[in-house]
Every structure is written in C-alpha cells, then in structure tokens.
LUMMI-776434 format. One record per residue (C-alpha): x, y, z; residue number from 1. Coordinates in steps of 0.02 Angstrom, whole numbers, m for minus. Each point is the difference from the previous one (the first is absolute). Layout:
! residues N
<<X, Y, Z>, NUM>
...
This chain:
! residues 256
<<123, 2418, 2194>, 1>
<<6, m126, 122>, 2>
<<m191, m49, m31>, 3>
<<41, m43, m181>, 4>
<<155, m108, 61>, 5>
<<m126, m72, 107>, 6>
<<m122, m38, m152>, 7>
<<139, m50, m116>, 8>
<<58, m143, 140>, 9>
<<m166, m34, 22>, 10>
<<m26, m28, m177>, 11>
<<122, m107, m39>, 12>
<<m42, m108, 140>, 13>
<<m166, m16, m49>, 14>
<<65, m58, m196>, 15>
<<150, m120, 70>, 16>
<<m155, m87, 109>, 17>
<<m93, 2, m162>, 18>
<<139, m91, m104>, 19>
<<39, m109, 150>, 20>
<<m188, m59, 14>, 21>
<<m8, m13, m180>, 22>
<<141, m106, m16>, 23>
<<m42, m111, 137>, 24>
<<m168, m19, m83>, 25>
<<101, m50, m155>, 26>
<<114, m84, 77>, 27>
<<m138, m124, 97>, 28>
<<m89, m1, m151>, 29>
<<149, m83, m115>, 30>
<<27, m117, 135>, 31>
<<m174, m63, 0>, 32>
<<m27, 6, m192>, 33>
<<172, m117, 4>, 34>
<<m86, m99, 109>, 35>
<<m148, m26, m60>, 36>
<<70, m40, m171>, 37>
<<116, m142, 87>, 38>
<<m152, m68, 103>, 39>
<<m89, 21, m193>, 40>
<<128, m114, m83>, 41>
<<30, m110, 143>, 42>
<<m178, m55, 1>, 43>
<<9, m20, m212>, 44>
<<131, m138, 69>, 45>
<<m113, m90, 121>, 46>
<<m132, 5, m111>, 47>
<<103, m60, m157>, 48>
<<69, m145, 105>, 49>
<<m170, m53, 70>, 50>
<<m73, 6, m184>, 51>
<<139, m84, m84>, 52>
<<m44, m160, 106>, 53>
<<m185, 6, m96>, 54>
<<83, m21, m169>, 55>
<<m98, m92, m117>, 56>
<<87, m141, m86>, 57>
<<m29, 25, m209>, 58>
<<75, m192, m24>, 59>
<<m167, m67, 86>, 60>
<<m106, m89, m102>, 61>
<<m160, 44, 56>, 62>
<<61, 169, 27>, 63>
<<78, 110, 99>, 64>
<<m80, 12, 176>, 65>
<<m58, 177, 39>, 66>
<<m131, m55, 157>, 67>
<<134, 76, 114>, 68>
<<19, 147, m84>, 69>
<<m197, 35, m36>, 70>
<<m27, m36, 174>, 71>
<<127, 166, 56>, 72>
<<m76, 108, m145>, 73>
<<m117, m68, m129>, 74>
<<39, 147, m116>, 75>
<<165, m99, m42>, 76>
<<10, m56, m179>, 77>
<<170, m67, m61>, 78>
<<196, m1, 79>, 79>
<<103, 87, m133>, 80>
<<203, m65, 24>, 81>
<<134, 103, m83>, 82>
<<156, m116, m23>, 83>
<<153, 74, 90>, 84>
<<m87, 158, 64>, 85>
<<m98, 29, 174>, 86>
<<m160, m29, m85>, 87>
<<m72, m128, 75>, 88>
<<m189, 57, 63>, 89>
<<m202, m51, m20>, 90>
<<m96, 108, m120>, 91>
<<m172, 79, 67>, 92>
<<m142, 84, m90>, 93>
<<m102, 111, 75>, 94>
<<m184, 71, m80>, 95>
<<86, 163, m49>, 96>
<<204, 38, m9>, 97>
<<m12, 114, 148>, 98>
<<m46, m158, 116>, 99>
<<194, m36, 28>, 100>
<<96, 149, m74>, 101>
<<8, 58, 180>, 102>
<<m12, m128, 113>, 103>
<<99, m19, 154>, 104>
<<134, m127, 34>, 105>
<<m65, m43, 162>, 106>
<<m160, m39, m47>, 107>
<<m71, m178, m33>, 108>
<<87, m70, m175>, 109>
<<71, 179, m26>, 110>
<<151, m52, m82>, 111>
<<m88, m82, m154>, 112>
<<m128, 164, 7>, 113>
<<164, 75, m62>, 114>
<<m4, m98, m173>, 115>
<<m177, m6, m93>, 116>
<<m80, m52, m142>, 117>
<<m87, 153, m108>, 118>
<<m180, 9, 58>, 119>
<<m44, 33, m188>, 120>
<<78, m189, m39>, 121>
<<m137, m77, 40>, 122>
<<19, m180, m60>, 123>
<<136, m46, 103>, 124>
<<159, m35, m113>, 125>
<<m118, m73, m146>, 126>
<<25, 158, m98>, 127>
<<137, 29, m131>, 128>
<<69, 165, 117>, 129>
<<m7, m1, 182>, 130>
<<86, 141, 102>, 131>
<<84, m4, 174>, 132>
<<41, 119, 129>, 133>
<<106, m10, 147>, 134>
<<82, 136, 117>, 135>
<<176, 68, m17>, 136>
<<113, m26, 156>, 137>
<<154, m18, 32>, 138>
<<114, m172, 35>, 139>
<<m75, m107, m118>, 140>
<<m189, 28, 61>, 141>
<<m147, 3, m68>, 142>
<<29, 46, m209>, 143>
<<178, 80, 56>, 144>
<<78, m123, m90>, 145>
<<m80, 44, m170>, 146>
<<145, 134, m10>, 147>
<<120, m153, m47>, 148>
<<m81, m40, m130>, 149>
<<79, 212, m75>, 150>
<<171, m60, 4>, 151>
<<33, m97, m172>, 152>
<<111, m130, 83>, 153>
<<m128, m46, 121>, 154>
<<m144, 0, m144>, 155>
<<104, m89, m111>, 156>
<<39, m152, 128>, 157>
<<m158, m5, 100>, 158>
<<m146, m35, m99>, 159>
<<m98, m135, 93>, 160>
<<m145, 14, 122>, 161>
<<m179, m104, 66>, 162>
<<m162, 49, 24>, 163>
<<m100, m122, 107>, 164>
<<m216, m22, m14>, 165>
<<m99, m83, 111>, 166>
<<m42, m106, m183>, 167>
<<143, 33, m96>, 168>
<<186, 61, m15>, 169>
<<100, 101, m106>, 170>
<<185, m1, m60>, 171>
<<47, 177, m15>, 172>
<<108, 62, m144>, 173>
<<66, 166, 9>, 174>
<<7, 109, m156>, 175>
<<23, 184, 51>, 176>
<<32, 141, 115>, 177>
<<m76, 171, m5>, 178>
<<m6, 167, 80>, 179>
<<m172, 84, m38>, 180>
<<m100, 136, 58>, 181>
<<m159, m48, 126>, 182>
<<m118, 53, m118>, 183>
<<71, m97, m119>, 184>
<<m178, m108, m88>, 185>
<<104, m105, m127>, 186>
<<41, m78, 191>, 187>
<<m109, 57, 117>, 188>
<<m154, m36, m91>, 189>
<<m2, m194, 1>, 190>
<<m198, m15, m75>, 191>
<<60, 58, m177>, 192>
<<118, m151, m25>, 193>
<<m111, m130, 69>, 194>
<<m51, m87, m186>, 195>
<<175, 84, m98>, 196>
<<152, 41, 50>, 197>
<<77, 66, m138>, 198>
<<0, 206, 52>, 199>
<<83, m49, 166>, 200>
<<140, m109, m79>, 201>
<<21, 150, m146>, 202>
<<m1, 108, 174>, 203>
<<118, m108, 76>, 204>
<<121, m17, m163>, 205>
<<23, 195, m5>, 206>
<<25, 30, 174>, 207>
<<83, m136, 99>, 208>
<<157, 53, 96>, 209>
<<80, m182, m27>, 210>
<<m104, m156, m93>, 211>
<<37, m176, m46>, 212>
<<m46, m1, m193>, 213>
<<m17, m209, m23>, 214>
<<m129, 11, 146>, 215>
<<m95, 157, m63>, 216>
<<m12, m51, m171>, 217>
<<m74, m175, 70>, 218>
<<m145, 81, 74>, 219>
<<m153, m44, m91>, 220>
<<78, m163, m95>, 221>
<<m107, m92, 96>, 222>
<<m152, m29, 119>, 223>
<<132, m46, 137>, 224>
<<100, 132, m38>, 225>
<<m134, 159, m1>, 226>
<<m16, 63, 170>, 227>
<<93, 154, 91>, 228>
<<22, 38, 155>, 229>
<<38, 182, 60>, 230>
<<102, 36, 178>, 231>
<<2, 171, 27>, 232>
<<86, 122, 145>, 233>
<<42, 169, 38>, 234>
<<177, 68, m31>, 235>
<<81, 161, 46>, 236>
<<46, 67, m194>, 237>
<<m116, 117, m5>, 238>
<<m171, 78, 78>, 239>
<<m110, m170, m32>, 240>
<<95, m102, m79>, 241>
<<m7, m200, m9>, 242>
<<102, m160, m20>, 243>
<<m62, m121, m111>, 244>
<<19, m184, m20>, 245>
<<m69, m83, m129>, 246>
<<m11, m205, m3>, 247>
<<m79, m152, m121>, 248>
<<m119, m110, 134>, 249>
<<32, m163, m96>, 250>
<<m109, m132, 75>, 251>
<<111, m127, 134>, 252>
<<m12, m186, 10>, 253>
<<79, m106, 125>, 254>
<<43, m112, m137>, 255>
<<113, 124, m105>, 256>
C-alpha cells in the first residue's frame, strides 16, 4: 500500500516536472518568436528608410536615376508608389520567382527582394500584362496595404499610383480588386495575355470584388491606354488565397 502511494507521488511529480519543462520551453519559445518577429519588422523599418532616400525621381528628363539603386542590387527594375498606402518600394527580378519569395530582411536589398517582377515577364514592363508580387505583413509593409484596396470606400477614393523605370514611368490607374485562388492562370499565368488581353479583362469583369467601370471599359481604346499591371498578395480568406490589384500603366510625362 504504501509502495503504490509512493509510485503515485512519484508519478505525479515526474508529470508536473513534465508540464513545467514543457511550458517553460513554450513559454521561452513565445518570447523569442515575439522577438524575433519585432527585431523582423524593426529591420523592414531601417531598411525602408535607408531605401526611400534612393528614390528615383519620374519628373527627370533624362530619366529617373537608378545608378544608386543598381549599385545595392542590380536585380532592381522599377519603384512601384501606391498613392495614400505604405507602398512605396523598388521592384526586383530575379532569374526564377523563387530568387526573392524567401529572402531575408536582413540581407543586402532584402526589403525590395520582398516585391518582384514575374520571372516569366520577361520584357520588362513592355508587355500588355505584367504581374507583381510582394509579401504580406503587417503595418503597412511590404503588399499589406493591398488589403485597402477590399474596402469599397477606400477603392472608390484611392485610385492613383507610379511606377518608376530606369527609361520610363508610368501613371497608375486602378481599376479592380480581387480575391482569387493561387492557382488561379487567368492571373497567375501572365505569358497568355502578352499580345491580347481580352480573356483576362472578361476574367476580370466576372470576378472583381469592387471595379471602376469608366476605367475598365477604357482599356484597349488606345496604344497608351493597353497595358496592365497585376499586384498580387496573400490574404487569410481561405487555404491559398490572394489579393489582387489590378492597374492601367499609362505612360508619364513630366510635361502632363
């Protein structure tokens, strides 16, 4: 009798050590993963700041200047601006889509790694469809911001964006908002709309979440008026689902 008290105590000492290791595991754990993720977004600041003071200027004549930005990552390709959101990054393109999908913020030019031309895009912005992707975080970082662009107010009243080339610039004019799956092609499949665009905009018509009509029915009027860009992110409706931006890249002069 008194040996199974004995094992019994024994026992449950052994489990309450158990449950007090494992939650002091946990417990360090959480703190570290809370941590990390404020040492993760801390350095998106620093790195946001830093880059911010490489703008290129679209009004230059010649130009906007890129040699500053080349010279941190030559992979950069454009600076896409989103007008009253915290968009406001370089774009890079790596030789395949998996070149920047991961890349870490502390690494060198990291924080434009995080928004990236399609690999499959291949010349740069010439085409009538090009399709961006940029990671999801939180406080306006990164493509966070895209989730604005769901509420119809905030659609409705912000429609206005730039997309800066080391030869050229682009007004952007917003036309529509979607929520798609990842394997979505009509989106995610940017080399069957490079010559036609008409099965994306029929797509686009039957599917968009909110859409400015006088823009979309604009889109192919005219040479100036032809190209689409894409800005895509994840979002947390369901299992792999995306948020979609859709704008007109209507070629800027300094003059208009």
């Amino acid at each position: 009798m008194n040996f199974h008290r004995f094992f019994l105590k024994t026992a449950n000492s052994l489990v309450s050590l158990v449950v007090i290791l494992f939650l002091t595991v946990a417990g360090v754990y959480s703190g570290y993963a809370l941590w990390d993720n404020a040492q993760v977004y801390a350095a998106v600041d620093d790195v946001q700041s830093e880059l911010l003071k490489l703008k290129p200027d679209a009004a230059e004549e010649d130009g906007a200047s890129f040699e500053e930005l080349l010279a941190v990552n030559p992979d950069v390709c454009a600076w896409l601006t989103l007008d009253n959101t915290g968009i406001d990054y370089p774009v890079v393109q790596g030789e395949d889509n998996l070149s920047y999908i991961n890349t870490d913020v502390y690494g060198e030019f990291a924080l434009a790694g995080s928004i990236f031309l399609d690999s499959s895009c291949d010349n740069t912005f010439h085409d009538q469809y090009s399709l961006l992707y940029g990671h999801h975080m939180e406080n306006s970082k990164m493509f966070g911001d895209l989730d604005l662009y769901e509420d119809e107010e905030f659609f409705n009243e912000n429609t206005t964006g730039m997309l800066i080339l080391p030869d050229r610039s682009y007004e952007l004019e917003i036309f529509a908002c979607l929520r798609v799956s990842a394997s979505e092609d009509a989106i995610f499949y940017p080399q069957q709309w490079q010559t036609n665009t008409d099965g994306l905009l029929e797509f686009v018509g039957e599917n968009a979440m909110h859409i400015h009509q006088d823009t979309f029915d604009r889109i192919g009027s005219s040479e100036d008026f032809s190209q689409i860009l894409a800005m895509s992110t994840c979002s947390s409706e369901f299992t792999d689902a995306r948020t979609i931006l859709l704008a007109v890249m209507k070629p800027y002069s300094p003059e208009t």
